[in-house]
C-alpha positions in Angstrom: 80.8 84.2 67.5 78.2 81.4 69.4 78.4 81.0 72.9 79.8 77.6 72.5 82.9 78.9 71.4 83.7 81.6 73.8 86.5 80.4 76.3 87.9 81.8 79.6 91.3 82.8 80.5 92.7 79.1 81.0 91.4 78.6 77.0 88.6 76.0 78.1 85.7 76.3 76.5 82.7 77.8 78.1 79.2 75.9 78.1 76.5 78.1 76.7 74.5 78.2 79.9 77.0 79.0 82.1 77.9 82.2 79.8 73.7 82.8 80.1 74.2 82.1 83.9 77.1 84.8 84.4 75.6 87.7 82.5 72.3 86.8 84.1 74.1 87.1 87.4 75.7 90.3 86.3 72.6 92.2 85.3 70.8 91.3 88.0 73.8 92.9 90.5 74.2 95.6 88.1 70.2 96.1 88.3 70.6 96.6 92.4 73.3 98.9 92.3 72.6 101.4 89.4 69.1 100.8 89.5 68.6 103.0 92.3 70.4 106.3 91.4 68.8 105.8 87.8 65.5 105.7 89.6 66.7 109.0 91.8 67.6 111.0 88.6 64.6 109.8 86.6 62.4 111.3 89.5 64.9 114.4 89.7 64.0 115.4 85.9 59.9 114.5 86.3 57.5 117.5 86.4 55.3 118.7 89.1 52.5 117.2 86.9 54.0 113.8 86.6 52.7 110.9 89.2 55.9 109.7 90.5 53.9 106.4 92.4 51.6 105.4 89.0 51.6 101.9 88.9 53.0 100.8 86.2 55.8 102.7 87.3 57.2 105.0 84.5 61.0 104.9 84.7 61.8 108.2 82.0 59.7 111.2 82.3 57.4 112.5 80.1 58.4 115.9 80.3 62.2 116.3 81.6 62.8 119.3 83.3 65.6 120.9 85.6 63.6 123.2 87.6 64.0 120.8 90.2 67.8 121.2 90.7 66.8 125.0 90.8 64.3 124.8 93.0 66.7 122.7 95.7 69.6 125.8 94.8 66.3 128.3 96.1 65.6 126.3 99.2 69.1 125.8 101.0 72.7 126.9 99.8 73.3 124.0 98.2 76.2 125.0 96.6 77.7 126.7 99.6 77.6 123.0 101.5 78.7 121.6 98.4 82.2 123.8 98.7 82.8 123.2 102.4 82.3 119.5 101.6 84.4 120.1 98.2 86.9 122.2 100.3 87.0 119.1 103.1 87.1 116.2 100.3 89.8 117.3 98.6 91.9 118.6 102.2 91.4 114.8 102.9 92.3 113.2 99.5 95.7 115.3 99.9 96.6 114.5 103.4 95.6 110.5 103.0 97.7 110.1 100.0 100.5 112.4 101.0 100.6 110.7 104.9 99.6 107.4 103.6 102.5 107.1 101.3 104.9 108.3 103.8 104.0 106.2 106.6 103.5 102.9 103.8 106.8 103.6 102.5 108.6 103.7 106.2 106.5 100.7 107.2 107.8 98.6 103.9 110.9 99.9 102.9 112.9 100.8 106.0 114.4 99.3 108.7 114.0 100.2 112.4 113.1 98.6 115.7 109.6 99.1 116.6 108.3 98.6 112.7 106.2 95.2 113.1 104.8 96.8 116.0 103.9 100.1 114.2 102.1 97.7 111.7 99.8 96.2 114.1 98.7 99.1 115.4 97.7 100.3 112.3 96.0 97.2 111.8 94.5 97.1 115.3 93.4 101.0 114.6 91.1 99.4 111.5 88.6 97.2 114.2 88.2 99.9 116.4 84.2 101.2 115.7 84.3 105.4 115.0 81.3 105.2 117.4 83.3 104.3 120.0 86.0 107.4 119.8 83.7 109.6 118.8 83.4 111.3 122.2 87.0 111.4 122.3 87.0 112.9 119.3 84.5 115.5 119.6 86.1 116.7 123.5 89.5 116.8 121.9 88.3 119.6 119.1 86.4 121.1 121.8 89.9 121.4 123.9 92.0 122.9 120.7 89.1 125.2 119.9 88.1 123.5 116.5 84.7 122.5 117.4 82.1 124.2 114.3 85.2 124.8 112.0 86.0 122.7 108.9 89.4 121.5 110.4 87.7 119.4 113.1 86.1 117.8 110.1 88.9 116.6 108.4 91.6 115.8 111.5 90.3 112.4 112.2 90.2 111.1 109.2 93.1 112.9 107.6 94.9 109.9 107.6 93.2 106.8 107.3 94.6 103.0 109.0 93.3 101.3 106.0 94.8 103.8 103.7 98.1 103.2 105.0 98.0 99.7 105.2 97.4 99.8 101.4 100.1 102.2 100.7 102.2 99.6 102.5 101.4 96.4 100.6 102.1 98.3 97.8 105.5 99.3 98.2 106.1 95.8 99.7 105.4 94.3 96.6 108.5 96.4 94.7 111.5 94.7 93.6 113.9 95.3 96.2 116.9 95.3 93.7 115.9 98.6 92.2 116.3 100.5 95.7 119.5 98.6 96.1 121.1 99.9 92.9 119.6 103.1 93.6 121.6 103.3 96.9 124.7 102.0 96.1 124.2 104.7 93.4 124.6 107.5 96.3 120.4 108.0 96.3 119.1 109.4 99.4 115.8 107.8 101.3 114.1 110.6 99.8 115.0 110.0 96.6 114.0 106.6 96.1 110.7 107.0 97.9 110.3 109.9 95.2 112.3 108.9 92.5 111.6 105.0 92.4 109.0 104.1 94.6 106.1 106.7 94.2 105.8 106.6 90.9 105.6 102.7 91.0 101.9 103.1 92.7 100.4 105.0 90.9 97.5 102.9 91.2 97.0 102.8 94.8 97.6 106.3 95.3 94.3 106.7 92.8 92.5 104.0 95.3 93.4 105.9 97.9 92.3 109.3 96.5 89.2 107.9 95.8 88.1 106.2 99.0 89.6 109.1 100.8 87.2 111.7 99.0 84.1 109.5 99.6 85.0 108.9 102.8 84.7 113.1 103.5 82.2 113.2 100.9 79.5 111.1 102.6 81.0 111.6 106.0 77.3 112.1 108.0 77.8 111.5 111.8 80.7 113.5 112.9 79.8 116.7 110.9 76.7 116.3 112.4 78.4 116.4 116.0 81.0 118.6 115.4 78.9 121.8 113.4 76.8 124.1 114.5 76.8 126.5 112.4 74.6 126.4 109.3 77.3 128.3 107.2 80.1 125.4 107.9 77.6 122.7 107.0 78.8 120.3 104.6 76.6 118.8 101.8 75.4 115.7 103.2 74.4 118.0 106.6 72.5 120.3 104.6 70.5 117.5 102.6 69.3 115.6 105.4 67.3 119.2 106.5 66.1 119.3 102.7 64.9 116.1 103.6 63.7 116.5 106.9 61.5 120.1 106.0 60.6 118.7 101.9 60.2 115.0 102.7 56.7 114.9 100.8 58.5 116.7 97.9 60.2 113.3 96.7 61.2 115.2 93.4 63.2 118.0 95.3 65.4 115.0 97.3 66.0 113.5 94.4 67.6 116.0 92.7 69.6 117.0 95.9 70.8 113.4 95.8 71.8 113.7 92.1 74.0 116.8 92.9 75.3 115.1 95.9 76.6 112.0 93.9 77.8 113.7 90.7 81.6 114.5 92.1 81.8 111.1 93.1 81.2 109.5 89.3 83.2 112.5 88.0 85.8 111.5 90.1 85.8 107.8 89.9 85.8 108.7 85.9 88.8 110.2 86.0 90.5 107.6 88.1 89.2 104.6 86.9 92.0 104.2 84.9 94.8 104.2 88.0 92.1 102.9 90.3 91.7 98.6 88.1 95.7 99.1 88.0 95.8 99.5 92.0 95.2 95.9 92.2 98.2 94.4 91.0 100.1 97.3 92.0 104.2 97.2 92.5 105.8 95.6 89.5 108.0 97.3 87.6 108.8 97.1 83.9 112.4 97.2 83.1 
């Protein structure tokens, strides 16, 4: 097929520079944004031997090895922070989608005084800065005793504003003559929210998943704060000392930046899927 005959979704035809223009445009944003984590695992796999600044810079090694991911395992417990961050990811993905769809779901679907109000403070929560709670934060774990414990991790962000606000527009955009027949059938609120609605948004519930477990996956400041102890450090707390005692080794960062961002693409892999459908989420096929 030419270019000249390739049309969009309105069936006009597409001039062959603008098709040149678009993918142009696409590889140079795809370029910026894998183009860095390709660099970061191409250093991770180079040899002690290899120069990692030549000039030409050589983009695959000549010698791939993994000692480097070994060598990263020898110098901190990586895969001990990689648990409490695993064990604090997936505390978080459960208690944003679980929360999130209960409170979208009461804020869409049911009626009670107070519920446009309830929105907006959702909404209003969303343009307050996390630096400025942070103290408040921080002295309230300190008053329930949950300072240096992976709990005061994952409280303040075990349910997210933004999270519920999309659980909301989700369930807003379902017919509301299925939950009608549904409750002149005898269904309880329960059972449509399970029954009906739930399974409707599917798709934002995988959005939210996924922004909830990289959210407390790259979570950096507040661990920081609210840990102490090296054996509750989560991953992201126990690279930045890799990278504050190894800085010179630029191989050894790399490959502790590889194993940081592996769940994440695993995970986004597995979701994809749900995640494109969470966009035009809520209609329902009859």
């Amino acid at each position: 097929m030419s270019l000249m005959k390739i049309t969009d979704a309105d069936g006009r035809r597409i001039p062959g520079w603008q098709l040149v223009l678009r993918y142009g445009l696409l590889l140079a944003v795809l370029a910026l944004t894998v183009g860095p984590f390709l660099w970061q695992l191409s250093t991770s796999l180079k040899g002690p031997h290899e120069d990692i600044f030549s000039s030409p810079p050589r983009f695959l090694p000549g010698e791939p090895t993994l000692d480097n991911y070994s060598r990263v395992s020898r110098t901190i417990p990586v895969w001990d922070y990689a648990l409490n961050s695993l064990k604090v990811a997936t505390a978080n993905v459960l208690t944003n989608c679980i929360g999130s769809a209960l409170a979208g779901y009461a804020l869409a679907r049911m009626r009670y005084r107070g519920r446009r109000a309830a929105t907006l403070v959702f909404i209003l929560a969303m343009l307050v800065p996390v630096e400025g709670i942070i103290i408040a934060q921080f002295t309230t774990m300190r008053d329930l005793g949950l300072n240096n414990t992976l709990i005061a991790v994952l409280l303040p962000g075990c349910i997210a504003a933004m999270n519920v606000l999309l659980m909301r527009n989700a369930f807003l955009n379902l017919p509301h003559e299925v939950e009608e027949a549904a409750f002149v059938d005898g269904a309880t609120a329960w059972q449509r929210f399970l029954r009906i609605a739930l399974p409707s948004v599917k798709g934002t519930l995988a959005v939210v998943a996924i922004f909830a477990f990289m959210g407390a996956w790259d979570d950096f400041l507040w661990p920081l704060i609210v840990l102490s102890d090296p054996e509750n450090f989560t991953l992201t707390i126990g690279l930045n000392y890799l990278h504050g005692t190894f800085a010179n080794d630029e191989r050894l960062v790399a490959a502790g930046t590889v194993i940081a961002v592996l769940p994440l693409i695993v995970l986004f892999a597995c979701l994809q899927r749900f995640f494109f459908r969470g966009v035009g989420e809520g209609a329902v096929k009859g």
